[in-house]
Residue, then its C-alpha position, 0 to 999 in steps of 0.5 A: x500500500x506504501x509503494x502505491x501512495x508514494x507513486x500517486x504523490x509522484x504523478x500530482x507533483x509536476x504539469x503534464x505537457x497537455x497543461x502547459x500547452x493550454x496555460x501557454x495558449x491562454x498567455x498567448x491570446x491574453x496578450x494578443x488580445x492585449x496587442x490589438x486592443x493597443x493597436x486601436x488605440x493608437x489608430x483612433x489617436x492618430x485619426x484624433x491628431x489628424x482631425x484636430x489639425x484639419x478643423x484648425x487648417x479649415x477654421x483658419x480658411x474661414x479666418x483668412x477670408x473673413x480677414x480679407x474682407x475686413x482689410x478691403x471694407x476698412x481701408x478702401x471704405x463704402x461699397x468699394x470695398x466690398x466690391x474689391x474683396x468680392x473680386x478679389x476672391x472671385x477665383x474661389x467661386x465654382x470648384x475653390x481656391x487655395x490661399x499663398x499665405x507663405x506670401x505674408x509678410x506681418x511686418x508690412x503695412x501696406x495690408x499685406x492679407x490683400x496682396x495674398x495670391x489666390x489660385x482656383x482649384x482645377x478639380x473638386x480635390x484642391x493640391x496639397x500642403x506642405x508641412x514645414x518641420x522647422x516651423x510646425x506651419x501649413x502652406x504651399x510653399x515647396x521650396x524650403x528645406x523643410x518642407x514636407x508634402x502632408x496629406x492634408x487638402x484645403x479648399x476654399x469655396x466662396x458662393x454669393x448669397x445676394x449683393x450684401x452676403x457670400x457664404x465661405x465654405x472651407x473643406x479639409x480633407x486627409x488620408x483617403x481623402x474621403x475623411x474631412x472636415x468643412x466650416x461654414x460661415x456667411x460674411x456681410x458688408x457690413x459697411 
């Protein structure tokens, strides 16, 4: 009876290789599943990041016009001024435009906001900008050292409403360019 107890105690003492294959299986989903869960999150702070700096990029859009606007109303006066900013964002009728603010310089004081080269857009998807490293700045100035093509798309539309009111409409896409953002904002005489 002895030899028999002391065999038993024998075979309960270690794992067999059945049990440590399943405790191994379950470690492996544990952290696959911990591994994927991971991989989500960072996909969704990525996409988060991207669609921070599109509504900045088109939220800026609806400032660069309303700016415009502001400087032509201001310093040429009365309906001439209205009619001169409304000329001069004519390109951003039909399919929209793209603004050169890499043009800007803040220390001129001859209104510089209206000196701004605007170029119509040839289809629905306007070119893209350029991010400038150094700078952590938008725009579609190729030309610097730093410059490095994003995949962010801003296009600027402007629609008159009636000789006192245009709708700005700018529209930020990025990735497939199926993702985007749009801001919408009516802009008066209000001279």
């Amino acid at each position: 009876m002895m030899k028999f107890i002391l065999q038993t105690k024998k075979m309960q003492s270690g794992f067999t290789l059945v049990e440590t294959l399943v405790a191994i299986s379950i470690f492996t989903l544990s952290v696959l599943a911990l591994m994927v869960a991971l991989g989500g999150g960072l996909k969704s702070t990525s996409f988060a990041k991207s669609k921070v700096t599109a509504n900045y990029l088109a939220q800026e859009g609806i400032e660069l016009m309303r700016n415009m606007r502001d400087t032509f109303v201001l310093y040429d006066g009365g309906q001439n001024g209205w009619s001169d900013f409304l000329a001069h964002v004519s390109d951003c009728q039909n399919k929209g435009c793209v603004f050169h603010t890499e043009e800007l310089v803040y220390g001129d004081t001859n209104r510089p906001i209206t000196q701004i080269t605007l170029d119509p857009c040839l289809s629905a998807l306007c070119p893209p900008l350029y991010y400038h490293t150094d700078s952590g700045t938008y725009d579609y100035n190729a030309g610097t050292a730093d410059a490095v093509i994003s995949s962010f798309r801003r296009n600027i539309r402007l629609s008159i409403i009636n000789e006192h009111e245009a709708r700005i409409n700018s529209f930020v896409f990025w990735g497939d360019q199926n993702t985007s953002v749009s801001f919408t904002e009516n802009l008066f005489d209000w001279n």
